[in-house]
C-alpha positions as CSV (number, residue, x, y, z in Angstrom):
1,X,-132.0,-27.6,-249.1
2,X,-129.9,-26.7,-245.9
3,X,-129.3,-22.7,-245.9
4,X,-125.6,-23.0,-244.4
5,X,-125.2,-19.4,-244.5
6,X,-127.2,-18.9,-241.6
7,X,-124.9,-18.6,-239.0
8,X,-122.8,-16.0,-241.3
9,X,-126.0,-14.0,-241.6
10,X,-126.6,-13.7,-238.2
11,X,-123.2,-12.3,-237.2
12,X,-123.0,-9.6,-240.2
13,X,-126.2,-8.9,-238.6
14,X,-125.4,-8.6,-234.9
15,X,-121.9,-6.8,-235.9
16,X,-123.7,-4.2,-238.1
17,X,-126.4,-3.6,-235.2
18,X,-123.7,-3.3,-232.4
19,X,-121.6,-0.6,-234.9
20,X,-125.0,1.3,-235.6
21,X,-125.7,1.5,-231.4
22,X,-122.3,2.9,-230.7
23,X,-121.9,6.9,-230.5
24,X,-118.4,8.0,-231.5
25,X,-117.6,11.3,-231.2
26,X,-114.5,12.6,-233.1
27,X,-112.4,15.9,-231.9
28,X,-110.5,17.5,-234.8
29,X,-107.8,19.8,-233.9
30,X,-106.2,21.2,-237.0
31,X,-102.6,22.1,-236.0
32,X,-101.9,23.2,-239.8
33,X,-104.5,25.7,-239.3
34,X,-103.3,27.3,-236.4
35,X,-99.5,27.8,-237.5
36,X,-100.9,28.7,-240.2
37,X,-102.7,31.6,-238.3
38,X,-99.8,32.2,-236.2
39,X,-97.8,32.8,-239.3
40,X,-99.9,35.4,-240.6
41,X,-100.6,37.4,-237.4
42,X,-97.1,37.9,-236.8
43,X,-96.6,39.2,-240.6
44,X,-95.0,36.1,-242.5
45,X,-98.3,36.6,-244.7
46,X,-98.4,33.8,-247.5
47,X,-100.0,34.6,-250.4
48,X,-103.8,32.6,-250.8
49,X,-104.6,30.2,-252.8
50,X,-107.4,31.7,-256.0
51,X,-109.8,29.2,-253.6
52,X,-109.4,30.8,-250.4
53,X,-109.6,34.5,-252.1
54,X,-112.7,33.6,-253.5
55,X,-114.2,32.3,-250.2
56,X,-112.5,35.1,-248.4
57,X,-113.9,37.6,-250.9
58,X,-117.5,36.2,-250.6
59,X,-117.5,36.3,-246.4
60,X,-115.7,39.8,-246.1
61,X,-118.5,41.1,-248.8
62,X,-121.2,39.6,-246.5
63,X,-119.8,41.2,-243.4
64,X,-121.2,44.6,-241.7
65,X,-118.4,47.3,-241.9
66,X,-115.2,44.7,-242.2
67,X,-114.6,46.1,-246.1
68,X,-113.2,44.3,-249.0
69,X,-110.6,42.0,-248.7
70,X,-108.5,44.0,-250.6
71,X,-109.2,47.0,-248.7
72,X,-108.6,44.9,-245.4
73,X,-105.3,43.1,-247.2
74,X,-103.8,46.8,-247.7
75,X,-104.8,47.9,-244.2
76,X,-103.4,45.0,-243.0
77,X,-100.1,45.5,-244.6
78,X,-100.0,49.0,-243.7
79,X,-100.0,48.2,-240.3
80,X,-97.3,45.3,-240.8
81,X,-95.2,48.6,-242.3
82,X,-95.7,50.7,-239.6
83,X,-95.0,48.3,-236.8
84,X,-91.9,47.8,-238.5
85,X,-91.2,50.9,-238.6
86,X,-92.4,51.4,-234.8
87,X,-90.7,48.7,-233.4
88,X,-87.6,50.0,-231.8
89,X,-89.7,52.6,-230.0
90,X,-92.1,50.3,-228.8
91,X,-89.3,47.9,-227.9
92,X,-87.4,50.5,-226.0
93,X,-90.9,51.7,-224.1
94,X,-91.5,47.8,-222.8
95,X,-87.9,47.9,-221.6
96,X,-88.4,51.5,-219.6
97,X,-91.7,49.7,-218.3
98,X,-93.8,52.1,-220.3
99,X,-95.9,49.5,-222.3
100,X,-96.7,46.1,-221.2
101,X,-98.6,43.7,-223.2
102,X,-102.0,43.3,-222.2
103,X,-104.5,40.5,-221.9
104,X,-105.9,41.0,-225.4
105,X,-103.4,41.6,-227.5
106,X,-103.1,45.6,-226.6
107,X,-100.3,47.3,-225.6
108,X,-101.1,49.2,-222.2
109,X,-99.6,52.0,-221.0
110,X,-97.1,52.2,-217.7
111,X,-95.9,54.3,-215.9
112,X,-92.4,54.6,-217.1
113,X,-89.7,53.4,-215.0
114,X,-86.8,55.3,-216.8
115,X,-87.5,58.4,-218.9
116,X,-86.8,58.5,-222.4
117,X,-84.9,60.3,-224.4
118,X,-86.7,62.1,-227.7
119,X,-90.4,60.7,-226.6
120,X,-92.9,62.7,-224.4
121,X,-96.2,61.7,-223.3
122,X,-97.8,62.6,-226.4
123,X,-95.4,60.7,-228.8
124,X,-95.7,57.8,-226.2
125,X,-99.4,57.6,-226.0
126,X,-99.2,58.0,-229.9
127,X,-96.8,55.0,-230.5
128,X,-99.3,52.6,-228.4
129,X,-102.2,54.2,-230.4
130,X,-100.4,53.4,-233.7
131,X,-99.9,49.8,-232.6
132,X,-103.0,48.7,-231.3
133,X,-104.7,49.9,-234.3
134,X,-102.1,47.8,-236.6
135,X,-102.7,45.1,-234.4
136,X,-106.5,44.9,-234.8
137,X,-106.0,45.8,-238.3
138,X,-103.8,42.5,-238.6
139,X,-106.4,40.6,-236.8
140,X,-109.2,41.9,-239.0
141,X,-107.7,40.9,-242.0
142,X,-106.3,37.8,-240.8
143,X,-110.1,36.6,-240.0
144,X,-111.1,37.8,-243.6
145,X,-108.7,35.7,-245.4
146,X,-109.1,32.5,-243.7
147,X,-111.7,31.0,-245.1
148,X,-112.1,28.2,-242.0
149,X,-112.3,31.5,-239.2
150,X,-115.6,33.6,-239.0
151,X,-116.4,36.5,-236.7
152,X,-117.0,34.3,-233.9
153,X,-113.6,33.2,-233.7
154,X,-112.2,36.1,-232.8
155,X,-112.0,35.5,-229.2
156,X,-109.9,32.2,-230.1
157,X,-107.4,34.6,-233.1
158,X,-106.9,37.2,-230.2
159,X,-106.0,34.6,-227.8
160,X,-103.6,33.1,-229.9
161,X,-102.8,36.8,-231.2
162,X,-101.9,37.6,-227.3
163,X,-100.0,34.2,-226.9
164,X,-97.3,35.1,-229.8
165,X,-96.8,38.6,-228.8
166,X,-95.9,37.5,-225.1
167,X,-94.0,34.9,-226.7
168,X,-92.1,37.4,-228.7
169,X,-91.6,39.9,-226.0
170,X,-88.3,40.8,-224.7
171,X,-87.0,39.8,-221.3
172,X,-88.2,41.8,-218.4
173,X,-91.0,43.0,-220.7
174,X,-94.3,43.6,-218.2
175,X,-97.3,41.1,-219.1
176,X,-100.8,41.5,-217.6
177,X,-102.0,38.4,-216.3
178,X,-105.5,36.9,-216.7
179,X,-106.7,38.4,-213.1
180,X,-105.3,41.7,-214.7
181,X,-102.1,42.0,-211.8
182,X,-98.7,42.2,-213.6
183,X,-95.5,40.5,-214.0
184,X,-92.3,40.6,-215.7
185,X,-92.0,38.2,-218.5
């Protein structure tokens, strides 16, 4: 008896051998994630999924100093509140030159191109104060509740953090650039 199958054989087998030599290397870029992301850190906060608060709840618990997620979910909302309540001060001191946003999602203080009326140096220097601290209290919690981010992506959060706030940032607002020089936006 002839074995016609042979020549069949012999491909499957030189097909499956050639697919097992190659190296493939696959990139994913999740773009869901990141709007996702972007949403939260500029306050449109969605509520989680009872998944993602349980992973959330089981990586903040694990983490030195961050709190629980409830504690970071209040701070964070807190902080939402305030820059709200903030916001046409700080928006007034960007357009006297008084604040420009910095590299890493800080506000920095200027010297103030106009004065303003009602706000010393004090109540200047607290307003930036009040808003950094909201900031990293948005970024803090936004890194809790995301249950693909962990502490090492922080770098990448404040860098997209930084990206939305320029993008949001009146005209003529001053912007530090990477080298650290300035420019108007």
């Amino acid at each position: 008896m002839v074995d016609r199958c042979y020549p069949a054989r012999a491909g499957l087998g030189l097909a499956a051998s050639l697919v097992g030599a190659a190296c493939i290397t696959v990139t994913t870029v999740s773009v869901s994630q990141k709007t996702s992301l972007e949403r939260q850190l500029m306050g449109e906060m969605e509520p989680l999924n009872e998944e993602d608060l349980l992973a959330s709840s089981v990586r903040a618990a694990g983490a030195v100093g961050v709190g629980s997620v409830e504690d970071l979910q209040a701070r964070a909302l807190a902080a939402r509140r305030r820059q709200l309540f903030n916001r046409d001060d700080v928006d007034e001191l960007k357009a006297a030159g008084c604040l420009g946003e910095g590299r890493s999602a800080t506000l920095l203080a200027r010297r103030c191109e106009r004065p303003i009326e009602g706000l010393d140096a004090d109540a200047i220097a607290r307003i930036q104060a009040e808003e950094n601290d909201d900031r990293t209290a948005i970024i803090d919690w936004a890194l809790a509740v995301d249950p693909a981010l962990t502490p090492a992506d922080r770098p990448k959060v404040v860098e997209v953090y930084t990206r939305l706030l320029r993008e949001q940032a009146g005209a003529h607002t001053w912007v530090e650039e990477p080298d650290g020089s300035w420019a108007r936006k």
